[in-house]
DSSP file (Angstrom, degrees, kcal/mol; ACC not computed):
  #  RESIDUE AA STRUCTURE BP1 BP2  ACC     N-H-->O    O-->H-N    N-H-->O    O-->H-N    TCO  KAPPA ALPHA  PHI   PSI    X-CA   Y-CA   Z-CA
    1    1 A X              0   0    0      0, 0.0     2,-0.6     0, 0.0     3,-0.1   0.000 360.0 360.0 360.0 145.5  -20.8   -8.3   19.0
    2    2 A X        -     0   0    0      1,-0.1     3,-0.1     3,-0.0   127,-0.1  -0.659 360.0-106.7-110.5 158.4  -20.6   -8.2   15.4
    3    3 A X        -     0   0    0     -2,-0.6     2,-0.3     1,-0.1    -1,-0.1   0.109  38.6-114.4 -42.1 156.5  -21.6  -11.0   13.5
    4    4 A X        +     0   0    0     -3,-0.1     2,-0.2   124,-0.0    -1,-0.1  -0.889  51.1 135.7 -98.0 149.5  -18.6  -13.0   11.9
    5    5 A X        -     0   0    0     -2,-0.3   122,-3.3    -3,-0.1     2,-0.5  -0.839  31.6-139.6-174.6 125.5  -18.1  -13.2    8.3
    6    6 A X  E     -A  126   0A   0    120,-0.2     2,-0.4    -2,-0.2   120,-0.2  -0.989   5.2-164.0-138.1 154.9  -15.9  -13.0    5.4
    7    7 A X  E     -A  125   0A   0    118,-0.9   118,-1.0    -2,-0.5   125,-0.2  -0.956   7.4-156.8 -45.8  93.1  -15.6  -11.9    2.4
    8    8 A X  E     +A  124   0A   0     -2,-0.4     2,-0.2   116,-0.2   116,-0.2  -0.414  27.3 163.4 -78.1 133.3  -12.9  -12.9   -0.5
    9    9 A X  E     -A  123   0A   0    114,-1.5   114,-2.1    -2,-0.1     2,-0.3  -0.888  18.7-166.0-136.1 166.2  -12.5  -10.1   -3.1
   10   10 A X  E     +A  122   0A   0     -2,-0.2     2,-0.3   112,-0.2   112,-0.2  -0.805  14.4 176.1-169.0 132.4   -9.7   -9.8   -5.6
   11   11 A X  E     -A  121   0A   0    110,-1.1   110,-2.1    -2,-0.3     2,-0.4  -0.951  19.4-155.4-137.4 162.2   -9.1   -6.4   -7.5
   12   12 A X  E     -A  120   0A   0     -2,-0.3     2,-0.6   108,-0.2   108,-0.2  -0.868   6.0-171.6-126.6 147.6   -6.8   -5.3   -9.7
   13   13 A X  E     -A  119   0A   0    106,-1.3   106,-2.7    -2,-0.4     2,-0.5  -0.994   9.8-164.2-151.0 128.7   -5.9   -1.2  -10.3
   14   14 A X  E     +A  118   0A   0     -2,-0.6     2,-0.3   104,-0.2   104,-0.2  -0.996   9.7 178.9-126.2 142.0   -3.6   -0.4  -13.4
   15   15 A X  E     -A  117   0A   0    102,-2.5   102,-5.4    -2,-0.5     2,-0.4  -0.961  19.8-141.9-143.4 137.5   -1.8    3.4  -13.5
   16   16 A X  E     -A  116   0A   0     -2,-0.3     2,-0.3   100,-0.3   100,-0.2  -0.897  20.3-159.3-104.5 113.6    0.5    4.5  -16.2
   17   17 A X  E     -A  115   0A   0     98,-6.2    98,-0.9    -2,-0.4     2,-0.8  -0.794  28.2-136.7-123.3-174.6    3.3    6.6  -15.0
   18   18 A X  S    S+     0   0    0     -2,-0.3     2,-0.3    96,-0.2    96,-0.1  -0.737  85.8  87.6-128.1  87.9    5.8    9.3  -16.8
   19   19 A X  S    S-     0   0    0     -2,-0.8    -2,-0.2   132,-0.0    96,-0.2  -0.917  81.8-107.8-173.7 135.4    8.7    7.6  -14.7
   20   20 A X     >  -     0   0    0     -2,-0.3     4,-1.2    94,-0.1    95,-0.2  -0.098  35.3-104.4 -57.9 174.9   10.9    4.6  -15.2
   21   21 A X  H >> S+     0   0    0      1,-0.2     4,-1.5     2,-0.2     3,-0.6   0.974 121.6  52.1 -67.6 -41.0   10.6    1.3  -13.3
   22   22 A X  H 3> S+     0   0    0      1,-0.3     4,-2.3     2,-0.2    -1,-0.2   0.673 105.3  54.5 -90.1 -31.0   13.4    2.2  -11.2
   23   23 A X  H 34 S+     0   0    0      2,-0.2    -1,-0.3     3,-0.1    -2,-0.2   0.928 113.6  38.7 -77.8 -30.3   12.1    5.3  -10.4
   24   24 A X  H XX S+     0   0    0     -4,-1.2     3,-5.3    -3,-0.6     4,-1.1   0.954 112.0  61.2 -58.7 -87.5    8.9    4.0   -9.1
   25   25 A X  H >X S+     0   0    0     -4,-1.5     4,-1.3     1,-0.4     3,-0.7   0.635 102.7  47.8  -3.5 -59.2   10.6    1.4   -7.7
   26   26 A X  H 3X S+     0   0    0     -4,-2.3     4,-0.9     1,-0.3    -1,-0.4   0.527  99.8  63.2 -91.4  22.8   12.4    3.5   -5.7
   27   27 A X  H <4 S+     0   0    0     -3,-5.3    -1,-0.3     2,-0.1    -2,-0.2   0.610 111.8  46.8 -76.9 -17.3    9.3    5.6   -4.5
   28   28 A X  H << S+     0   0    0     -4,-1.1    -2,-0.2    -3,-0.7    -3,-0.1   0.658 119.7  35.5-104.8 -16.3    8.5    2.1   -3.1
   29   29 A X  H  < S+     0   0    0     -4,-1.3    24,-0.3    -5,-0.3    -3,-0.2   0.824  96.9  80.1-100.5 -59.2   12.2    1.4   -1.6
   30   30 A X     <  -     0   0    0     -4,-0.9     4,-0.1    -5,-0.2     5,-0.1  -0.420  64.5-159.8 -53.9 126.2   13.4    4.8   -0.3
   31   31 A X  S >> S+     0   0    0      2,-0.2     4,-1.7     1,-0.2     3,-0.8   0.758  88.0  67.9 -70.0 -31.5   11.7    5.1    2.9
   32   32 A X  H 3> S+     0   0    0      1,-0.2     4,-1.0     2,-0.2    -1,-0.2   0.804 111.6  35.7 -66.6 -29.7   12.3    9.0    2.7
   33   33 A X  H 34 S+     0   0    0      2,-0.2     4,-0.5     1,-0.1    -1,-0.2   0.505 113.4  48.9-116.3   8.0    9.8    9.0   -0.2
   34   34 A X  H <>>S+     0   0    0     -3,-0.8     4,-2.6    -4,-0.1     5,-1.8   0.437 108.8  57.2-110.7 -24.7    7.0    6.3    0.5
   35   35 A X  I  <>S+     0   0    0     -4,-1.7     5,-1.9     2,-0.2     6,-0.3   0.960 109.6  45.6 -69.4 -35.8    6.5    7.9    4.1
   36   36 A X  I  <5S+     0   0    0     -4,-1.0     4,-0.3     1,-0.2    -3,-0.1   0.997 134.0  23.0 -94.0 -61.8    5.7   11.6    2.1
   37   37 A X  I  45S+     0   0    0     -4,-0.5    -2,-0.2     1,-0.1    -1,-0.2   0.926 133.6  26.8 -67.2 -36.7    3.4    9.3   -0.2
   38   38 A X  I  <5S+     0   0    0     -4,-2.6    -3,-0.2     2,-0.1     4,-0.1   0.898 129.3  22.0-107.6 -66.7    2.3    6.3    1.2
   39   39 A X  I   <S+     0   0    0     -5,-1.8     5,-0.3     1,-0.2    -3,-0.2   0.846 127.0  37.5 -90.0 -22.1    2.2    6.8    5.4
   40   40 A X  S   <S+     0   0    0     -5,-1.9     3,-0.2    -4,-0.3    -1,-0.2   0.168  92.6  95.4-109.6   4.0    1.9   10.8    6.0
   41   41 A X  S    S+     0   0    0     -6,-0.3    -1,-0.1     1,-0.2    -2,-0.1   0.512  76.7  51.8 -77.8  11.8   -0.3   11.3    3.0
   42   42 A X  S    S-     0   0    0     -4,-0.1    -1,-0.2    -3,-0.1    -2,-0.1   0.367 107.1-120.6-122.5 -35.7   -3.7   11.2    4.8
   43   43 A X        +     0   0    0     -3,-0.2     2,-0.2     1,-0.1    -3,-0.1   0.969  64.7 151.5  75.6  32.7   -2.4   13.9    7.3
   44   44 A X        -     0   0    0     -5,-0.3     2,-0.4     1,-0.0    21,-0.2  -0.338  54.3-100.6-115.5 156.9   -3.2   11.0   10.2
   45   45 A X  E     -B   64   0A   0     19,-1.0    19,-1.3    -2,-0.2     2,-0.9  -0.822  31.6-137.2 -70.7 123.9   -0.9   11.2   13.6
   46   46 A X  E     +B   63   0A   0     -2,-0.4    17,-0.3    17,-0.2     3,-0.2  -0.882  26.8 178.8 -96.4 106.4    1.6    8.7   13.2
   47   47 A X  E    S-     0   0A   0     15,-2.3     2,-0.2    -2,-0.9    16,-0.2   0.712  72.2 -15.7 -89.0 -18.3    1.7    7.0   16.7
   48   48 A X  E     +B   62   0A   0     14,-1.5    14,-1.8    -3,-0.2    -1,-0.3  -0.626  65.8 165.9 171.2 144.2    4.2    4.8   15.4
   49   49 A X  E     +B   61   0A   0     12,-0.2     2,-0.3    -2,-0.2    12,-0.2  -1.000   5.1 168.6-154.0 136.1    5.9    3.3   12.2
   50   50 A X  E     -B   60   0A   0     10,-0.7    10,-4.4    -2,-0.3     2,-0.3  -0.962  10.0-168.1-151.0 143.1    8.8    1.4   10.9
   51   51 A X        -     0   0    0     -2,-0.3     2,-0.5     8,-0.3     8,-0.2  -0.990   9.7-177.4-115.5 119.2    9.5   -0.1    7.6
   52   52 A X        -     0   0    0      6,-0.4     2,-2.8    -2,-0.3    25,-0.2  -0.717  14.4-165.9-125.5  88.8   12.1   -2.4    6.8
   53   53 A X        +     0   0    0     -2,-0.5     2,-0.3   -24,-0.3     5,-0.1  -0.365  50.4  99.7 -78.3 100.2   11.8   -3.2    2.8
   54   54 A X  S >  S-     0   0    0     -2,-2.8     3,-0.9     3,-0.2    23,-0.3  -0.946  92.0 -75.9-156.9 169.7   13.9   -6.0    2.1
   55   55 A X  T 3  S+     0   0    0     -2,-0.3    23,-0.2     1,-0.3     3,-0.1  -0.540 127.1  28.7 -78.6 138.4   12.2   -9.9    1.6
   56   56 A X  T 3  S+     0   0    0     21,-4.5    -1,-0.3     1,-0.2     2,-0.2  -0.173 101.0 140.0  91.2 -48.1   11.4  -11.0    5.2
   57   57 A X    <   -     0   0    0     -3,-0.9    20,-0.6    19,-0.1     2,-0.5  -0.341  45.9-142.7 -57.9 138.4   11.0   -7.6    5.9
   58   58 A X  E     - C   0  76A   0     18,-0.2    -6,-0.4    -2,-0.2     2,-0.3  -0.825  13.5-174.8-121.8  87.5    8.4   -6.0    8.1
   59   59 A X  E     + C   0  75A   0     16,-2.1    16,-1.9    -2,-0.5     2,-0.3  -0.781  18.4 179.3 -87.5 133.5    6.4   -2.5    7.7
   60   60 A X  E     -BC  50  74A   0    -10,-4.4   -10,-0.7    -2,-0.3     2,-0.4  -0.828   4.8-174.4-145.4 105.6    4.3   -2.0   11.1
   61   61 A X  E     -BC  49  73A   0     12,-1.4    12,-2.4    -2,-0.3     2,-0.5  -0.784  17.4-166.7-107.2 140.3    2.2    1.3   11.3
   62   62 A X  E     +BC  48  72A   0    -14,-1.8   -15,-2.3    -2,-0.4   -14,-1.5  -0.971  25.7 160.1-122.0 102.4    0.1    2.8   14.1
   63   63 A X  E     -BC  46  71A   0      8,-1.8     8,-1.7    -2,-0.5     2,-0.2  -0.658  26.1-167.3-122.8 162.1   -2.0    5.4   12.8
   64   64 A X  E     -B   45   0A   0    -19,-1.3   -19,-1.0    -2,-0.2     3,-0.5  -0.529   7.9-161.2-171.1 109.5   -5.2    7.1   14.1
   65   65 A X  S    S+     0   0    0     -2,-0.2    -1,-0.1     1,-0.2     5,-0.1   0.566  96.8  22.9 -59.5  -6.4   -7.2    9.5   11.6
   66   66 A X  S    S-     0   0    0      3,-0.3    -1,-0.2   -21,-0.1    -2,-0.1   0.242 107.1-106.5-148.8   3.0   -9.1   11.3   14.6
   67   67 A X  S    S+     0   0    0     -3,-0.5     3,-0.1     2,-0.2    -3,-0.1   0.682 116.1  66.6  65.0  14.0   -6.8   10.8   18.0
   68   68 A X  S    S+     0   0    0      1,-0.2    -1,-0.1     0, 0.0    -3,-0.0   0.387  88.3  52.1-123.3 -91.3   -9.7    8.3   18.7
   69   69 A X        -     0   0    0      1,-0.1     2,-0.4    25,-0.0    -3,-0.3   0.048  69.6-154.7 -16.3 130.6   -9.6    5.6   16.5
   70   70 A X        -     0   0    0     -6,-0.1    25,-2.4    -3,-0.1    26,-0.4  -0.873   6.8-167.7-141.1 127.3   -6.4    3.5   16.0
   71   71 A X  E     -CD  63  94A   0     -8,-1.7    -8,-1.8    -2,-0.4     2,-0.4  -0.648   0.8-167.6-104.0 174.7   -5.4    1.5   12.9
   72   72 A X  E     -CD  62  93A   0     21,-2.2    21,-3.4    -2,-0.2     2,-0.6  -0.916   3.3-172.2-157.9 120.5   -2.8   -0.7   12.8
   73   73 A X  E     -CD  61  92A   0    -12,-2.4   -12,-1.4    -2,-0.4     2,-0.6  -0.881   3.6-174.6-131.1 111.9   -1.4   -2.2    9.6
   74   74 A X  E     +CD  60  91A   0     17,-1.6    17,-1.4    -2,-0.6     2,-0.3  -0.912  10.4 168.1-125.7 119.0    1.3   -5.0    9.7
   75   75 A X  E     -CD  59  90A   0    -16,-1.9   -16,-2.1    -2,-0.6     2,-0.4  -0.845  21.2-156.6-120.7 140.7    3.1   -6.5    6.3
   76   76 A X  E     -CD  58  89A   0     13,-2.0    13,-1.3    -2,-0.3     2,-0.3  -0.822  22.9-131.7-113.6 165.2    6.1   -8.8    5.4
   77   77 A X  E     + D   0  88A   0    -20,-0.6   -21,-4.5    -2,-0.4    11,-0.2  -0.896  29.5 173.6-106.9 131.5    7.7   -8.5    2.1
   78   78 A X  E     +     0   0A   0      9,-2.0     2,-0.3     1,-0.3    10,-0.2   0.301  69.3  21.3-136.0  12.1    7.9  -11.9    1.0
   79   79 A X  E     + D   0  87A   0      8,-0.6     8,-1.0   -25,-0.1     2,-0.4  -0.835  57.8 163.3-174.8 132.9    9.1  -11.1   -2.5
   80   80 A X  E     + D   0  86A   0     -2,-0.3     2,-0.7     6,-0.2     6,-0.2  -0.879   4.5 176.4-145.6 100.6   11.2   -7.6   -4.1
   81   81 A X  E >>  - D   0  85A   0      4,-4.7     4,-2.3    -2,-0.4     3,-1.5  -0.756  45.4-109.3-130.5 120.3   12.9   -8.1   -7.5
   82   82 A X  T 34 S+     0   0    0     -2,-0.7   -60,-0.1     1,-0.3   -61,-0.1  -0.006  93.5   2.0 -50.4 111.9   14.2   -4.5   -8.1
   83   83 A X  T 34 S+     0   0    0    -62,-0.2    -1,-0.3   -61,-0.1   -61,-0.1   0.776 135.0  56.5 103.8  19.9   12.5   -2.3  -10.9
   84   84 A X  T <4 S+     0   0    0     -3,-1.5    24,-1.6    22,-0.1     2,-0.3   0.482  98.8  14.9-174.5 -65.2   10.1   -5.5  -11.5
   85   85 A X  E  <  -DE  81 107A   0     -4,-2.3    -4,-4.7    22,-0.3    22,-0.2  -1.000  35.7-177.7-177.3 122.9    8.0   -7.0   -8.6
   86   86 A X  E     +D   80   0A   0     20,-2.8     2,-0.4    -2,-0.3    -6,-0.2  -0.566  12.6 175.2-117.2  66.9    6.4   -6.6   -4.9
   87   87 A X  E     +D   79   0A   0     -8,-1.0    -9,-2.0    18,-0.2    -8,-0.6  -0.814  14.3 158.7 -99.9 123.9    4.3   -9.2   -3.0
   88   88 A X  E     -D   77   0A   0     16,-0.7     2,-0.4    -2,-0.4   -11,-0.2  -0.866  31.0-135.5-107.9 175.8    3.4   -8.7    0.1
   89   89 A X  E     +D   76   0A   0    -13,-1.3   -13,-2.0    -2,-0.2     2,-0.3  -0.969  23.1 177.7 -97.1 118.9    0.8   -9.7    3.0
   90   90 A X  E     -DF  75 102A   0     12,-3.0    12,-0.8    -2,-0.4     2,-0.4  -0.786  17.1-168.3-130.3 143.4   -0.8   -7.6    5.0
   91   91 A X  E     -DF  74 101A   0    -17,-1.4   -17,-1.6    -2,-0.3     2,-0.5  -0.942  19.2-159.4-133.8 155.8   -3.6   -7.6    8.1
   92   92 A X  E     -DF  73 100A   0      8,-2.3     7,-4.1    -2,-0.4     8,-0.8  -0.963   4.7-153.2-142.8 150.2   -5.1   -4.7    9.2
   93   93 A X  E     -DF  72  98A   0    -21,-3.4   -21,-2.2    -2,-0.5     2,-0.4  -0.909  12.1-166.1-126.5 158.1   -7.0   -3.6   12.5
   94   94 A X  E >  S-DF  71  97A   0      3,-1.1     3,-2.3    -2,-0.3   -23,-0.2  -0.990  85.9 -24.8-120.5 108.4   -9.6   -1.0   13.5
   95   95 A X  T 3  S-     0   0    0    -25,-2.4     3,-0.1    -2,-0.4   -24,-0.1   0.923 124.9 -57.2  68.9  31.1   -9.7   -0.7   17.6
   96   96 A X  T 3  S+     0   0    0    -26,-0.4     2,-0.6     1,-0.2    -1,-0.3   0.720 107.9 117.8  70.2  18.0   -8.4   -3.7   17.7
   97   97 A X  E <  S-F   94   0A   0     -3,-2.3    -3,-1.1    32,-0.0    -1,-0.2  -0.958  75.6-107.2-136.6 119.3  -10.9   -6.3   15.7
   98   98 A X  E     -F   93   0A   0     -2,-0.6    -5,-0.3    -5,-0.2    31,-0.1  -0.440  40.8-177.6 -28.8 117.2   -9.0   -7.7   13.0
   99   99 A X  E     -     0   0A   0     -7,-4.1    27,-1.0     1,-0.3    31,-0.4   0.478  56.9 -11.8-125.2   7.6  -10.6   -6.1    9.4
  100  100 A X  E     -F   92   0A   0     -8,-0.8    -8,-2.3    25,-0.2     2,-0.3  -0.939  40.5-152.9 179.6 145.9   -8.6   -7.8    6.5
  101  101 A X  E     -F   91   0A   0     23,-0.4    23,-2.8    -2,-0.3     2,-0.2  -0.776  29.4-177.7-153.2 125.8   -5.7  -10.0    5.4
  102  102 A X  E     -FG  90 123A   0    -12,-0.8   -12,-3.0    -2,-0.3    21,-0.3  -0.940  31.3-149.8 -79.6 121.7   -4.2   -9.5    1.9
  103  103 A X        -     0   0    0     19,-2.2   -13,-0.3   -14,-0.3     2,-0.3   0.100  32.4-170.6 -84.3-172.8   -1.7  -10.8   -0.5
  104  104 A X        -     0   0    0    -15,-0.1   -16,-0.7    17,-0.1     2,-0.4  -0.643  11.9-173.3-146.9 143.3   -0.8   -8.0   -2.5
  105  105 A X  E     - H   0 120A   0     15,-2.8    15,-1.2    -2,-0.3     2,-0.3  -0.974   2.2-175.9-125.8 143.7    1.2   -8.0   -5.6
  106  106 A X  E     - H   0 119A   0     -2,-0.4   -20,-2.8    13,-0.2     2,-0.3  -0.935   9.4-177.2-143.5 127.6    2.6   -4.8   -7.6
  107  107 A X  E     -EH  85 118A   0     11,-1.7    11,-1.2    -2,-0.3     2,-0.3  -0.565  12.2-145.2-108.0-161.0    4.5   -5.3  -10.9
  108  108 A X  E     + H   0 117A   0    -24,-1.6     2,-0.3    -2,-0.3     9,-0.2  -0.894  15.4 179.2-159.0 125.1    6.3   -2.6  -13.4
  109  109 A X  E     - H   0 116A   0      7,-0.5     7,-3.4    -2,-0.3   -25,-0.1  -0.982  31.0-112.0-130.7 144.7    6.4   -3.0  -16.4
  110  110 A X  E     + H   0 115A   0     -2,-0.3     2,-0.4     5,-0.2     5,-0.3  -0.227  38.0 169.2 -58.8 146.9    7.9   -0.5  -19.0
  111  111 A X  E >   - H   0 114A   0      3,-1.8     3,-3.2   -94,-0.1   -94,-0.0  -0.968  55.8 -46.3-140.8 126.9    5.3    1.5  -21.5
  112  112 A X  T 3  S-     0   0    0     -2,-0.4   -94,-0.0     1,-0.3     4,-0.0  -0.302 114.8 -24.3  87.7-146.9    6.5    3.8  -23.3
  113  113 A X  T 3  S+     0   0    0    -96,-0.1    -1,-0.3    -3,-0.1     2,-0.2   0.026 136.5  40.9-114.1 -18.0    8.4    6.4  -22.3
  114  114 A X  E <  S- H   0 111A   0     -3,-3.2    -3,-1.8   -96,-0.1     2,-0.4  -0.410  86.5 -92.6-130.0-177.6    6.8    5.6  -18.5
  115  115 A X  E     -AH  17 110A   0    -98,-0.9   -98,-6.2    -5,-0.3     2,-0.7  -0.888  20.3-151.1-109.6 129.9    5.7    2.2  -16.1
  116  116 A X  E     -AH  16 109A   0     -7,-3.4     2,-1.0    -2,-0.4    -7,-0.5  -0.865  15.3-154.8 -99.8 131.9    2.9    1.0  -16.1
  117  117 A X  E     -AH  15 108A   0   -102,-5.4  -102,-2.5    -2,-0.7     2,-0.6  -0.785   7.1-162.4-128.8 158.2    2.0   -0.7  -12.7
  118  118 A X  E     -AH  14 107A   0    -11,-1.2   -11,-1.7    -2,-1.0     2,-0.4  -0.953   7.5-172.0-109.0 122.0   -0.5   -3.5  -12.0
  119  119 A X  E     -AH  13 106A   0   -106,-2.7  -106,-1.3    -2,-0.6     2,-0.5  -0.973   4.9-176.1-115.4 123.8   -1.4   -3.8   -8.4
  120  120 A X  E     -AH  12 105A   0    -15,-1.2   -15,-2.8    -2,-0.4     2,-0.4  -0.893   4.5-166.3-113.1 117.2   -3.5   -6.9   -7.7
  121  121 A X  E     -A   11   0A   0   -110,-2.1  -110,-1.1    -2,-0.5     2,-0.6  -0.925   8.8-166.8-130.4 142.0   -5.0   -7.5   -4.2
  122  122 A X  E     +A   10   0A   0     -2,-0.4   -19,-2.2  -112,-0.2     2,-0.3  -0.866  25.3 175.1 -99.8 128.3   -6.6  -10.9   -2.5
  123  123 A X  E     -AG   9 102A   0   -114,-2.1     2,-1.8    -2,-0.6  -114,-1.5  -0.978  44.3-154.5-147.3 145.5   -8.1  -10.2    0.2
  124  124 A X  E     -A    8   0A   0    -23,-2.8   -23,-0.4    -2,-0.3  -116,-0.2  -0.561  28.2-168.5 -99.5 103.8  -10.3  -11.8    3.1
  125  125 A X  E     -A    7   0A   0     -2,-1.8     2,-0.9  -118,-1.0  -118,-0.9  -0.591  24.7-157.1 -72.0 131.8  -12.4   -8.3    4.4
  126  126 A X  E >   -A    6   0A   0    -27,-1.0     3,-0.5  -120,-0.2  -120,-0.2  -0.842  45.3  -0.5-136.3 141.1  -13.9   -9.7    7.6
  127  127 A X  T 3  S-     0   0    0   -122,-3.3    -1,-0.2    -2,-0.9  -121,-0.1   0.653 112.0 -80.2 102.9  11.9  -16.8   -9.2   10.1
  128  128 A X  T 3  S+     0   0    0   -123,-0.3    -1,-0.2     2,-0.2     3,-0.1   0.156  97.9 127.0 -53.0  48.5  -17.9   -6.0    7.9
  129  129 A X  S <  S+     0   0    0     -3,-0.5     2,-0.2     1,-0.2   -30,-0.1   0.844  81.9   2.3 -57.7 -49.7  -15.6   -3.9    9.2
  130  130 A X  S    S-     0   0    0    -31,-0.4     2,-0.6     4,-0.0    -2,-0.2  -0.979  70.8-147.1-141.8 166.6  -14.4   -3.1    5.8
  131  131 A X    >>  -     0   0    0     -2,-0.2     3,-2.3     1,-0.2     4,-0.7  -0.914  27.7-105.3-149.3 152.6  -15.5   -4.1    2.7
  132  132 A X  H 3> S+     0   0    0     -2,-0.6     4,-2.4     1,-0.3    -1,-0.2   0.852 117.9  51.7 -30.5 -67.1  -13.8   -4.8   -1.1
  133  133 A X  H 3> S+     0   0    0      2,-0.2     4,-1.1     3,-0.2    -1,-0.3   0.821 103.8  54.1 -39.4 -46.5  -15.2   -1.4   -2.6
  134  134 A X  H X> S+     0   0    0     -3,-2.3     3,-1.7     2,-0.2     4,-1.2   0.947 114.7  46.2 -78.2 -74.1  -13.7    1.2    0.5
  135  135 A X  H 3X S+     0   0    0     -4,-0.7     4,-2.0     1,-0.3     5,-0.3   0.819 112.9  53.9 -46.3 -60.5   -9.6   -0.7   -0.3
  136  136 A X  H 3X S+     0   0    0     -4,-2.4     4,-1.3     1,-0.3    -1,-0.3   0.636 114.0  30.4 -57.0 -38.9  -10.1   -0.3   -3.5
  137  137 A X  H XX S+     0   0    0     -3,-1.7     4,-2.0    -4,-1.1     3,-1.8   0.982 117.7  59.0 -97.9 -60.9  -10.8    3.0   -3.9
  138  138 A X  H 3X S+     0   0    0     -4,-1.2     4,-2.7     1,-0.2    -2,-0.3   0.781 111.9  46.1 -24.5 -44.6   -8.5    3.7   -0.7
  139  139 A X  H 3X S+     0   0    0     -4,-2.0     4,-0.7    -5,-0.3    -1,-0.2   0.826 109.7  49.7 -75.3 -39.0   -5.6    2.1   -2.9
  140  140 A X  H XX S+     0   0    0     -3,-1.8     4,-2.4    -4,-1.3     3,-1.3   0.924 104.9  61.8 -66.3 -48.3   -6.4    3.9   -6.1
  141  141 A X  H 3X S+     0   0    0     -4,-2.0     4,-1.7     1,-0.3    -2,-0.2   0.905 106.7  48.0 -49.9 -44.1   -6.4    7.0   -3.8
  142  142 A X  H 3< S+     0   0    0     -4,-2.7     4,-0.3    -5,-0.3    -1,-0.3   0.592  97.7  59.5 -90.2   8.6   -2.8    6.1   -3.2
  143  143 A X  H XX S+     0   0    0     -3,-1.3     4,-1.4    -4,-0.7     3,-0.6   0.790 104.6  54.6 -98.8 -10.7   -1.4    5.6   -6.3
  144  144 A X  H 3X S+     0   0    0     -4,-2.4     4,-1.3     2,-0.2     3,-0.3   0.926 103.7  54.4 -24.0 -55.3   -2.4    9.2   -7.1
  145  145 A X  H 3X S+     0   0    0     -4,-1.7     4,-1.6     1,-0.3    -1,-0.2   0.696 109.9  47.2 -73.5 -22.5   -0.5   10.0   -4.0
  146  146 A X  H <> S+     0   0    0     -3,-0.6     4,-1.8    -4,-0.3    -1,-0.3   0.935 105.4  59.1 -67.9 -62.7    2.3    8.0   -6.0
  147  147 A X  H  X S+     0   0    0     -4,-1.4     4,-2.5     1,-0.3    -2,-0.2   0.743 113.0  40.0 -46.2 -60.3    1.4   10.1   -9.3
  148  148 A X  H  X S+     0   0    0     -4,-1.3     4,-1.7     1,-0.3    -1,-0.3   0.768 110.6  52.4 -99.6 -34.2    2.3   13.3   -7.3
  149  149 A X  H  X S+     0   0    0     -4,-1.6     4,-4.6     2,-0.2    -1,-0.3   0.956 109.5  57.1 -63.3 -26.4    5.4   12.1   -5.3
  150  150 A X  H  X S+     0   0    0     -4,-1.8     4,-0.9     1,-0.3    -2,-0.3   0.982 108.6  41.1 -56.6 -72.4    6.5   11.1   -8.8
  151  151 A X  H  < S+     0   0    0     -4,-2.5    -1,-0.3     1,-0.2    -2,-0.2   0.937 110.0  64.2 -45.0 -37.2    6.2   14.8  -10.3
  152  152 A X  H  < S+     0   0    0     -4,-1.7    -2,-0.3    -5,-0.1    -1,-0.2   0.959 102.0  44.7 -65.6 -53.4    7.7   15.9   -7.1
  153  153 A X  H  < S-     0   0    0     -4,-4.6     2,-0.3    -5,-0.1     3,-0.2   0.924  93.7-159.8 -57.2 -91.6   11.1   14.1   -7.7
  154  154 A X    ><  -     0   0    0     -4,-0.9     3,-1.0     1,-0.3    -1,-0.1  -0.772  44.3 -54.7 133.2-177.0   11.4   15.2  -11.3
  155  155 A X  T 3  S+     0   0    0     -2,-0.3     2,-3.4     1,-0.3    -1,-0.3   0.931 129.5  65.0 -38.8 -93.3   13.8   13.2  -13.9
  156  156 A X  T 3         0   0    0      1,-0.3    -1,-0.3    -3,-0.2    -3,-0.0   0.068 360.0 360.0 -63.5  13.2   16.7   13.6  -11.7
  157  157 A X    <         0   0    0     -2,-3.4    -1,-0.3    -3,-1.0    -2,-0.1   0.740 360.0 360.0-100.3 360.0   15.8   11.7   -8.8
């Protein structure tokens, strides 16, 4: 058994993008366009997923990088003001053992010509299943994947 333990982190990841809020925003509302970034970007088997972004609402993913393995990540939306602001909370499992629960917040704010977005997460990583340093960089890795859905739409989306 592994030991119990946790571990409070809080990190913060700012990205500049050459996109309005409202188009970020809606990478983060259109389901058609956070599944291409956000849930099928890893190339994982999706054993099962629904998102329902609205406050109160529920995203609950079943993933498994290897057909072995299975994660499982369930978040409410507990705050959305459009073009502006996202907090949610989130727990995540490895195989079943609990490995984190996290506030998350993401604003947008205009720069430029572009958004800048702030994503701040608290989080308690526990048992050392996972550990402050692997989300963070996992999270930076997806707002890249943001970066690129972003180019993909063009102006016009």
């Amino acid at each position: 058994m592994t030991e119990r333990s946790v571990v409070h982190a809080t990190f913060v990841i700012n990205r500049v993008y050459d996109a309005s809020p409202a188009r970020v925003f809606k990478a983060f509302s259109n389901s058609e366009a956070r599944d291409r970034w956000f849930v099928k970007s890893e190339g994982w088997p999706v054993a099962e997923y629904t998102y329902d972004f609205r406050v109160g609402g529920q995203e609950h993913g079943r993933f498994s990088p290897d057909g072995k393995m299975i994660v499982l990540n369930e978040t409410t939306y507990w705050d959305i003001v459009p073009d502006q602001r996202i907090i949610s909370a989130y727990a995540m499992d490895i195989d079943g053992n609990r490995i984190s629960v996290s506030v998350a917040t993401i604003e947008l704010k205009p720069e430029g010509k572009g958004t800048r977005l702030t994503y701040t997460e608290q989080g308690a990583f526990l048992d050392g299943y996972d550990i402050p340093a692997q989300r963070e960089a996992g999270c930076r890795d997806l707002y890249e994947k943001l970066a690129v859905e972003l180019e993909r739409q063009g102006e016009d989306a």
